[in-house]
Each structure stands twice: as structure tokens, then as C-alpha cells.
C-alpha positions in Angstrom: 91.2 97.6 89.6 88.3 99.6 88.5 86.1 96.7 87.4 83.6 96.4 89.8 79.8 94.9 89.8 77.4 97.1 87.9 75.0 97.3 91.2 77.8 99.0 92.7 78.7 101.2 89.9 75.1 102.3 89.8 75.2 103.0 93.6 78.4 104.7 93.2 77.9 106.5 89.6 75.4 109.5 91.0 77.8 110.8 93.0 80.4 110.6 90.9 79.0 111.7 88.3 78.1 115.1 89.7 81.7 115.6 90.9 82.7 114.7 87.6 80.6 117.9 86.2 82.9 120.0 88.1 86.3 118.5 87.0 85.1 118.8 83.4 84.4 122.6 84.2 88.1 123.7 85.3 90.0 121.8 87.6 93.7 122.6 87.8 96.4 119.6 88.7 96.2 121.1 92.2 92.2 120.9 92.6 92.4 117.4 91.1 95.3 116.4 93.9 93.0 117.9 96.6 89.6 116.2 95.4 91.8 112.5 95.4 93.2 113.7 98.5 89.9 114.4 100.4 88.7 110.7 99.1 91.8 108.7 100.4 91.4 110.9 104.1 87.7 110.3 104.2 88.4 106.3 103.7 91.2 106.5 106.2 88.8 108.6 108.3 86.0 106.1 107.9 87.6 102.8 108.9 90.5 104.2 111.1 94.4 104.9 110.6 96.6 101.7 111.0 98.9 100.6 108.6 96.4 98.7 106.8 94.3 100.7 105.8 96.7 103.0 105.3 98.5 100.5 102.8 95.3 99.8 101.1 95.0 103.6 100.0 98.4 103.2 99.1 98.1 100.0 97.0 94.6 101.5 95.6 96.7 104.7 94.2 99.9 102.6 92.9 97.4 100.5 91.0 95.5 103.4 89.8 98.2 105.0 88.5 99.3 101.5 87.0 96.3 101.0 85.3 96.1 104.6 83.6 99.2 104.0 82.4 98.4 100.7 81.0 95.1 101.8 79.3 95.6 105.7 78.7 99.3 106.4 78.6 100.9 103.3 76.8 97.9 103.8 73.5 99.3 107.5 73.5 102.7 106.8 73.3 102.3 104.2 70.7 100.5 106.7 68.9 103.5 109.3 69.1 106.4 106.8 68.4 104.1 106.4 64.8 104.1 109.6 64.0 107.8 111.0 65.5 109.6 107.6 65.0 110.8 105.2 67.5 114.1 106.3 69.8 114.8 103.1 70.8 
């Protein structure tokens, strides 16, 4: 999960924050696959490719994608079934 110490968000948030900058200007779905894709090969890169750290990048996405979902997607879609009615 994202929820990490604040001394390590701060550490982290400079960084970030200036990649972030260039997402908000234009980034296509392909740019935004490619950025998440350089991260996960510099980890791999950075601590070696066996199948564990391998399967944490692999965990780390799933539950990225998982928590999205959870926080972004599931408000959105409760939103829509309000105003076009439930199909279910």
C-alpha cells in the first residue's frame, strides 16, 4: 500500500513531484506505461533479477492497481449507477 512514513514521503516527494509536473502537462497512456515501466526495471536493476524481486514488482503493481480501484474506481462507479440506474 501507498501509506508510508512521512520522513519517507518527504525524501521521496521532490522527485516525484517534478515527474508529476510532466504527467500533468500531456502524457498519453503509452508515456504513462513507459514512465511505470522504467521504475519497475530500475528496482529490478537495482537489487538484481530473481524471482523475488521480480514477484515483488509484480505484487507492488497488482496491489496498485487494487488499491485505485478500491479508492478511485469503486467512488466513480457508485457515482454513475446514481445517476444511470443500477443494472444489477
Amino acid at each position: 500500500m501507498p501509506y508510508i512514513k512521512k520522513e519517507n514521503r518527504e525524501r521521496l516527494d521532490v522527485p516525484l513531484n517534478q515527474l508529476c509536473i510532466e504527467i500533468k502537462k500531456q502524457c498519453t497512456p503509452g508515456e504513462l506505461n513507459y514512465i511505470i515501466t522504467m521504475l519497475c526495471r530500475q528496482y529490478l536493476e537495482s537489487r538484481g533479477k530473481n524471482y523475488t524481486h521480480i514477484n515483488d514488482i509484480i505484487g507492488v503493481l497488482e496491489c496498485c492497481k487494487k488499491e485505485f480501484y478500491r479508492r478511485i474506481v469503486g467512488p466513480y462507479e457508485d457515482i454513475k449507477i446514481i445517476e444511470n440506474g443500477d443494472c444489477y
